[in-house]
C-alpha positions, 0 to 999 in steps of 0.5 A: 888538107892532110893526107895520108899515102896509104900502103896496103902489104906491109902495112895493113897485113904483115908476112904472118898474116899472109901466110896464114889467111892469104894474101886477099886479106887486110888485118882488122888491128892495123885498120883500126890503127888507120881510123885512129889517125884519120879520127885525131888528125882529120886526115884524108886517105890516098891510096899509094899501094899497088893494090890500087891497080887492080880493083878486086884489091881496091875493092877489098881496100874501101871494104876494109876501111868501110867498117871503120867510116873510113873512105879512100880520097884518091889515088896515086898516079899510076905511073909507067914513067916511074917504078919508084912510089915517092915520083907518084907521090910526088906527081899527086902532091904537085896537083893537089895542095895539102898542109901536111902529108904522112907517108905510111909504108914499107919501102924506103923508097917512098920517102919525100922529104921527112913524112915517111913512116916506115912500116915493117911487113913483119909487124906492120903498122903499129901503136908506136908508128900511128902514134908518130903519125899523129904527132907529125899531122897535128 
């Protein structure tokens, strides 16, 4: 199986689009370019983003990815152990096997090994990063 570890701020909405739509909102551009790796590399979604923690914002998450065909495998562990995202990761892979996995997010502290794909929450997720993506999980 291939996973990707999906970040929501940052990635799927950028400081712009905050502050001009408010922070509820997810960019329908950067979704579109989730469904294009997800389509080319048949990769499985888990939920890394702290808006898994609050299910109004995992709600607008399931809806946001919905319109593309798109659906949410899992979640990370939320973890009071750990305040870095990577030990979450890590805890999810060391249960569920995969072949490859992709890290799309904006902090650098999500990195394990070399998967992660490191976003700006200027620009968000991108032609070129979804692009690198694809190329890594195929």
């Amino acid at each position: 199986m291939k996973v990707i570890f999906l970040d929501v701020d940052g990635v799927l909405n950028t400081i712009d689009s905050v502050m001009q739509f408010g922070m509820d909102q997810i960019d329908d551009e950067r979704v579109q370019l989730v469904a294009k790796i997800v389509h080319e590399t048949d990769a499985k979604i888990v939920l890394s983003s702290s808006w898994r923690q609050n299910k109004s914002d995992l709600d607008l998450v399931k809806a946001a990815l919905s319109k593309y065909n798109l659906s949410i495998l899992d979640i990370t562990p939320i973890s009071e152990k750990y305040d870095l995202r990577c030990h979450e990761i890590r805890q999810w892979l060391s249960e569920n096997p995969t072949e490859k996995f992709a890290i799309i997010d904006d902090w650098a502290e999500a990195e394990v090994g070399q998967n992660l794909f490191q976003t700006s929450d200027y620009f968000g997720l991108t032609h070129e990063i979804a692009e690198k993506v694809i190329k890594h999980l195929s």
